[in-house]
C-alpha positions as CSV (number, residue, x, y, z in Angstrom):
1,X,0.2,9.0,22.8
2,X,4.0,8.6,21.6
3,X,4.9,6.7,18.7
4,X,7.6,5.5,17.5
5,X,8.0,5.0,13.7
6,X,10.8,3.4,12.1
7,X,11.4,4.1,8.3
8,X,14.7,4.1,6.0
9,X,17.3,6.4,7.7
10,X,18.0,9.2,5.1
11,X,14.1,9.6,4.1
12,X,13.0,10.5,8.2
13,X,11.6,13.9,6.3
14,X,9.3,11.2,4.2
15,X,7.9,10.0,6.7
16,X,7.1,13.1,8.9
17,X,5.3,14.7,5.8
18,X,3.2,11.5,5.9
19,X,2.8,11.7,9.3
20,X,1.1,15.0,9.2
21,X,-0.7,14.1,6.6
22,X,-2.8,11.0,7.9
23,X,-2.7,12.8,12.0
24,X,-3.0,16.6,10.5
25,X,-3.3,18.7,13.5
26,X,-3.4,16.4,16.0
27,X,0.5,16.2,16.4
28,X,1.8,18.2,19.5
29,X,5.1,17.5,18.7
30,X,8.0,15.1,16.7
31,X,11.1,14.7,16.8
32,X,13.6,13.6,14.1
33,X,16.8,11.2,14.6
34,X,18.2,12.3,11.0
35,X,20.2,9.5,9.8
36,X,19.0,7.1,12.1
37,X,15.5,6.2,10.6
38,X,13.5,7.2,13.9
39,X,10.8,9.5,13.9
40,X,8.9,10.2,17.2
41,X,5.6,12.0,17.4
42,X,3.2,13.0,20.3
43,X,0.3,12.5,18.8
44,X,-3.0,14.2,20.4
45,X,-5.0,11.0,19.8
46,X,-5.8,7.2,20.9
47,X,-6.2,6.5,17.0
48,X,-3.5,4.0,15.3
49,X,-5.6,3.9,12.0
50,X,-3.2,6.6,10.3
51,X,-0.2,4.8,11.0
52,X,-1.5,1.3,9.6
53,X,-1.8,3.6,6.7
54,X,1.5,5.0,6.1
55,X,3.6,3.3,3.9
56,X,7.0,5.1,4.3
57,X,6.9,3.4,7.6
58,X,9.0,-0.3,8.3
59,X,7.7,-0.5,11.2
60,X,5.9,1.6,14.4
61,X,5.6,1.0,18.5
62,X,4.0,2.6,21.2
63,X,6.6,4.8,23.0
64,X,6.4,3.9,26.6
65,X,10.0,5.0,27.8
66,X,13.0,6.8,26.6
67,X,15.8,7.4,28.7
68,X,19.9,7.6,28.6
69,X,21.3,5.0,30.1
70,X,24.8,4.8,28.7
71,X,27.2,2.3,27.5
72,X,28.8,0.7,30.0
73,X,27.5,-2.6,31.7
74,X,26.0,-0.8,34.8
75,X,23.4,0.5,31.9
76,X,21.9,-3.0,31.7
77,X,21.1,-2.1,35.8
78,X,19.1,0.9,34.5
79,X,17.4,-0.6,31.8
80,X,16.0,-3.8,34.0
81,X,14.7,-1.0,36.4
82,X,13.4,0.9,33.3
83,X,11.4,-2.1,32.2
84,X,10.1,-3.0,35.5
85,X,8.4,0.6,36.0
86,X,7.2,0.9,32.8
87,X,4.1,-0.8,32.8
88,X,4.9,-2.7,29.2
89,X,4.0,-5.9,30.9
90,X,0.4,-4.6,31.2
91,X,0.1,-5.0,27.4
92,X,0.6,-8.6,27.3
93,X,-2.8,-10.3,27.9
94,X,-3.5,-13.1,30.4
95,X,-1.9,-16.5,28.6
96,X,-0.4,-15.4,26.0
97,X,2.8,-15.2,25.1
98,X,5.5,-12.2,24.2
99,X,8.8,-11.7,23.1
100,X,11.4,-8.9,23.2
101,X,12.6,-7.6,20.0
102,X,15.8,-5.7,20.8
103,X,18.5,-3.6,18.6
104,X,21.6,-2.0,19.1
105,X,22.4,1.5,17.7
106,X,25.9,2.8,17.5
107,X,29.2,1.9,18.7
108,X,31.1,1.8,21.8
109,X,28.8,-0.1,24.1
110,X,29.7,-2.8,26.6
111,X,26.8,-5.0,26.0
112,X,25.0,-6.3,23.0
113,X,21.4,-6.8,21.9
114,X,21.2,-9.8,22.9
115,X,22.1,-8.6,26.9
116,X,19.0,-6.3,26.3
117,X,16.7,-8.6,25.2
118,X,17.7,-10.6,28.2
119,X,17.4,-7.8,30.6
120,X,14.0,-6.6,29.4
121,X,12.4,-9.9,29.1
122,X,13.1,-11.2,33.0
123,X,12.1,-7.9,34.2
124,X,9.0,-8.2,32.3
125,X,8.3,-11.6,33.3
126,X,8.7,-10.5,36.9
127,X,6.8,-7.3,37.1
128,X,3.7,-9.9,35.4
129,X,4.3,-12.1,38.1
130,X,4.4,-9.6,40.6
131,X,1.1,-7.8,39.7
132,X,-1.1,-10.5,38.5
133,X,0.2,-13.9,39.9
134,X,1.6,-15.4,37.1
135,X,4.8,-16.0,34.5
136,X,3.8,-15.2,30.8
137,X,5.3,-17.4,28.6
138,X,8.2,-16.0,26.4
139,X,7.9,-17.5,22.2
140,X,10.4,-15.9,19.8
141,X,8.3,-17.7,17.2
142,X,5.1,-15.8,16.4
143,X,4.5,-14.3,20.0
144,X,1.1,-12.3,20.6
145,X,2.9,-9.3,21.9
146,X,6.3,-8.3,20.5
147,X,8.1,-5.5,23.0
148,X,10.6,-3.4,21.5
149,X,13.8,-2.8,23.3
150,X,16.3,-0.3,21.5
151,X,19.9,1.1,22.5
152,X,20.2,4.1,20.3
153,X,23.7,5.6,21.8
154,X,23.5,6.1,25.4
155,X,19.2,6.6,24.9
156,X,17.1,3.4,25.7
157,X,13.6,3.0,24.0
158,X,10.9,0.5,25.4
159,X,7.8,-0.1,23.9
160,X,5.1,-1.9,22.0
161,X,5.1,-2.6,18.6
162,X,1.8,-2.1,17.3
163,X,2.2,-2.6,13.1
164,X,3.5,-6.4,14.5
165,X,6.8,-8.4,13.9
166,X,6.8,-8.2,9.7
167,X,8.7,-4.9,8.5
168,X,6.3,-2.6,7.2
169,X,8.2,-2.8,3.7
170,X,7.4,-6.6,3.2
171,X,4.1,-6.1,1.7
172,X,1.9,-8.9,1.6
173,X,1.8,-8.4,-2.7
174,X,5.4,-9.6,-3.1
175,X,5.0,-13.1,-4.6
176,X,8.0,-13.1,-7.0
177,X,11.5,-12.1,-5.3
178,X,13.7,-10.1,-8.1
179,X,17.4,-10.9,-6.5
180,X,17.9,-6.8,-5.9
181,X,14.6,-6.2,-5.3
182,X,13.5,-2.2,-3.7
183,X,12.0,-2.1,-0.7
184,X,8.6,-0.8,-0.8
185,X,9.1,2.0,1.1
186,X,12.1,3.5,-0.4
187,X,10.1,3.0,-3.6
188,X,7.1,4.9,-1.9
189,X,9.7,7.5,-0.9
190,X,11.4,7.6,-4.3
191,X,7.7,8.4,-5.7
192,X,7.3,11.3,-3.2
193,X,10.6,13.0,-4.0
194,X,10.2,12.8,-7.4
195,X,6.9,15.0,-6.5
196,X,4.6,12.3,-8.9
197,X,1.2,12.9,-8.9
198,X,-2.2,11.2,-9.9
199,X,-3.8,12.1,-13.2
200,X,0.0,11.3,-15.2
201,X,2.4,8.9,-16.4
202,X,4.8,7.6,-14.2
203,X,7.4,5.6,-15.2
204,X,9.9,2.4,-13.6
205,X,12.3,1.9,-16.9
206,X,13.7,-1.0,-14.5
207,X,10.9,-2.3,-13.1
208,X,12.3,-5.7,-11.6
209,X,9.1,-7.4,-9.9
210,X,7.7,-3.9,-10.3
211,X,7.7,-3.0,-6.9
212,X,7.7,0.9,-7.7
213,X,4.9,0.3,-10.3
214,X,2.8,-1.5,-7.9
215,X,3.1,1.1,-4.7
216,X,2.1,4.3,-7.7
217,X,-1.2,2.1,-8.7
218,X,-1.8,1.9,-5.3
219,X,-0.9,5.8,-4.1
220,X,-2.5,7.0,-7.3
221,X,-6.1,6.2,-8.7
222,X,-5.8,8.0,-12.3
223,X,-2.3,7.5,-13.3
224,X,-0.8,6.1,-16.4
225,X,1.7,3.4,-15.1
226,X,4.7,1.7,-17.5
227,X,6.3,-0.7,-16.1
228,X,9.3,-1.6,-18.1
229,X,12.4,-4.1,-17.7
230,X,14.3,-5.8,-21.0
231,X,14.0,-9.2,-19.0
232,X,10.8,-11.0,-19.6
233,X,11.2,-13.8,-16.6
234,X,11.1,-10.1,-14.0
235,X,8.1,-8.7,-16.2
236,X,6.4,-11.7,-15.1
237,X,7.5,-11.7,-12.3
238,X,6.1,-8.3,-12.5
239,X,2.7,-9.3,-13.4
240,X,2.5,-11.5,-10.6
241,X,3.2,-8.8,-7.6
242,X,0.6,-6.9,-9.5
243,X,-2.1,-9.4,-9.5
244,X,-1.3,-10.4,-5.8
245,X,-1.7,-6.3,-5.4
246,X,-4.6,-6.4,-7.0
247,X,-3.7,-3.8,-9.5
248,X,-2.6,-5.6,-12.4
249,X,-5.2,-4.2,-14.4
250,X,-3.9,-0.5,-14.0
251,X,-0.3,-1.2,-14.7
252,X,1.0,-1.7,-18.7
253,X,4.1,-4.2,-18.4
254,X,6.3,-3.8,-21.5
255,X,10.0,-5.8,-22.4
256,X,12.3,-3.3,-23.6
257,X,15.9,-1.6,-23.3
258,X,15.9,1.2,-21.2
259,X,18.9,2.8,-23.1
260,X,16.0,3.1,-25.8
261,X,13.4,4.5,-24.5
262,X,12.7,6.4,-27.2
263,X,11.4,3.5,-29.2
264,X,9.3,2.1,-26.6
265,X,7.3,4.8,-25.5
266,X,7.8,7.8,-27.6
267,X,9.1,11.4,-27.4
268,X,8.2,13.5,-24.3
269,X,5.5,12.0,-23.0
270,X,6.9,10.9,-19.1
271,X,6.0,13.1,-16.3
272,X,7.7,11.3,-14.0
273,X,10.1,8.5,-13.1
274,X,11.2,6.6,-10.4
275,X,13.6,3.7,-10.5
276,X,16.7,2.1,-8.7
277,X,18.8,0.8,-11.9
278,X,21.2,-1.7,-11.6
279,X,24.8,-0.8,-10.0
280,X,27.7,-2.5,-8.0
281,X,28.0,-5.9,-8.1
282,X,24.8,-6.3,-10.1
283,X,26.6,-4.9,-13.0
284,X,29.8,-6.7,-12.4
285,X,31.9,-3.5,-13.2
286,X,31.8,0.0,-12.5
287,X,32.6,0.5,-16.5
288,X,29.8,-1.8,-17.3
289,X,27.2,0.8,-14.8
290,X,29.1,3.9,-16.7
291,X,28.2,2.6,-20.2
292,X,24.8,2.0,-19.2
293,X,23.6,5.1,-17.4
294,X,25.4,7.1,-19.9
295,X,22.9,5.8,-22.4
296,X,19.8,5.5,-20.3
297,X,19.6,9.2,-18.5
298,X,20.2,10.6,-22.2
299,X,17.5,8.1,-23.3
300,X,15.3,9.2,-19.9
301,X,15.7,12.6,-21.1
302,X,14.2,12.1,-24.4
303,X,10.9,10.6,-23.0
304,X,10.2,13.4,-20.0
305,X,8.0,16.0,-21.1
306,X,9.0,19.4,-19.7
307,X,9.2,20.0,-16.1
308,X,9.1,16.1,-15.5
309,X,10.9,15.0,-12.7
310,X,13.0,12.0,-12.1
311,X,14.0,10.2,-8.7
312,X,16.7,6.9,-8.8
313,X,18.9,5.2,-6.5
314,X,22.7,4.6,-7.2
315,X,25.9,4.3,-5.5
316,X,27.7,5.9,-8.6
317,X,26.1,9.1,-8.0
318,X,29.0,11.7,-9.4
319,X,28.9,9.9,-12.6
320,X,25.3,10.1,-13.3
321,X,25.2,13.6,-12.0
322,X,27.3,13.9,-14.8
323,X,25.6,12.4,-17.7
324,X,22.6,14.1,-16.5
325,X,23.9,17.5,-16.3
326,X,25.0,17.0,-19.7
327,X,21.6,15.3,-21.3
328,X,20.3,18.8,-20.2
329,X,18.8,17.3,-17.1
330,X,18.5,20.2,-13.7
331,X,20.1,18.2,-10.2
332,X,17.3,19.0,-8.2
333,X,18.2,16.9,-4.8
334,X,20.5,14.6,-3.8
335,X,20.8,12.7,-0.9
336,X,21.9,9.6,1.2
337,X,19.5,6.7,2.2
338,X,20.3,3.4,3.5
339,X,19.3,0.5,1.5
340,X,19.8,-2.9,3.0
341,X,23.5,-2.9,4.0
342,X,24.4,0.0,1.9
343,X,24.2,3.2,2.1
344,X,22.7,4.7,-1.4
345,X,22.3,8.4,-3.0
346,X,19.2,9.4,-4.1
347,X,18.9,12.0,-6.5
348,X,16.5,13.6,-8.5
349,X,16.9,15.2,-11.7
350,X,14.7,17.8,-13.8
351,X,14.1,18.5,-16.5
352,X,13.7,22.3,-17.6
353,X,10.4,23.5,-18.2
């Protein structure tokens, strides 16, 4: 069986670790499109349990084809014969209805998505109607079966996605939108990075609706969890993701500053944190995001205990290298994951042991 799983691009490595974890040693083989959030893994099994399990992934299908086809128009030749040999068609079941969910990878093509939704979904219709008689109905609106149909360069992936048309990182919990709310996964991946583990305290010191709180509670069964955030509307708003979780009860919500951390929670007594403070246009200013990490990673430094580790998001990454460096903080890993439309570093600091 191939699988495709689709995660954040930048945190492919997340998701492979995962991966091996739930399928162990029944992967043959993967392969990893760095950068493009595309992970593809021969999997010795018929199971799909462990990928309903992950929760690095946005969103996974079963691989049926992958082949270069190019980028001029002639490609859109190859990829209706493609889709008529591939069998996909067999995984719609009689009266019901399908749809093709296409994408578009890269630049330089002569056709768009929208050509290779077209493409697929005739070819489809026909090869149905050519094997058992009939024309399944195409619904974009809540179809049974949802076909995936990607362009990734010249390479063109068709398959079936088996997780189902929600992204994997809209979990069903999130019943209070914060306006720069983390996606679930990135949170899960910020949690993995920064190494946390059950049996500690973990910390969001800008929790927003508490996204990264909620995916610890439900990662870890023992651990301490602080969610923080110095507005009270997002604490509730908080409380509420939490409940619809159904982990309210092992998550302590507190209002407070996180430039004073200090006062909240106490001296050295953080194992780890995870967190994507505010920055860009949330803040207004670059100045404004300056003045505030400057005295929130010295504060974040006070609360860590020794050899506590500490994973955000940011698109001012040299200056709170910086002000880490200099709080006494260790850069132990930086890197670049795409959030949304943007393109963020992630880095994790530590502190010395």
């Amino acid at each position: 069986m191939r699988l495709l799983l689709k995660c954040n691009p930048g945190l492919e490595d997340v998701t492979v670790t995962e991966a091996e974890e739930e399928y162990q040693s029944r992967i043959r083989e993967v392969d990893v499109r760095k950068g493009r959030g595309r992970v593809i893994l021969e999997v010795d099994s018929t199971s799909l349990r462990p990928v309903f399990r992950m929760r690095s992934v946005h969103s996974a299908a079963l691989l049926s084809v992958e082949e270069p086809v190019g980028y001029s128009l002639d490609a859109l030749k190859r990829i209706d014969n493609i889709a008529r040999s591939s069998g996909v068609h067999r995984f719609i079941p009689f009266g019901a209805a399908f749809a093709v969910r296409s994408e578009r990878i890269g630049e330089g093509h002569e056709y768009t998505s929208m050509d290779v939704a077209r493409v697929v979904g005739k070819a489809v219709q026909e090869a149905y109607k050519e094997e058992y008689g009939v024309i399944p109905e195409v619904r974009l609106e809540s179809p049974s079966i949802s076909i995936m149909a990607e362009v990734d360069g010249e390479v063109f992936r068709l398959g079936v996605y088996v997780i189902g048309e929600r992204s994997g990182h809209r979990r069903g919990y999130r019943v209070y939108d914060h306006p720069a709310a983390l996606k679930s996964t990135l949170a899960y991946g910020l949690l993995r990075l920064a190494e946390a583990r059950d049996s500690s305290v973990i910390l969001d010191p800008m929790c927003g609706g508490g996204t990264v709180a909620i995916e610890a509670a439900l990662l870890f069964e023992d651990a301490q969890i602080i969610c923080l955030d110095k507005n009270p509307r997002h604490i509730e708003g908080a409380v509420r993701n939490a409940a619809a979780a159904r982990v309210v009860d092992r998550i302590e919500f507190l209002v407070g500053d996180a430039r004073r951390l200090e006062e909240i929670i106490g001296n050295e007594v953080v194992d780890f944190v995870a967190s994507n403070p505010p920055y860009g246009i949330r803040m207004g200013d670059p100045s404004s995001v300056r003045r505030l990490y400057s005295k929130f990673i010295l504060s974040l430094y006070n609360v860590m205990r020794p050899g506590g580790r500490a994973a955000i998001v940011t698109t001012e990454s040299r200056h709170a290298v910086n002000v880490a460096r200099r709080a006494g903080f260790n850069v132990a890993h930086i890197r670049k994951v795409r959030h949304g439309d943007l393109w963020v570093s992630l880095i994790v600091f530590e502190k010395p042991g």
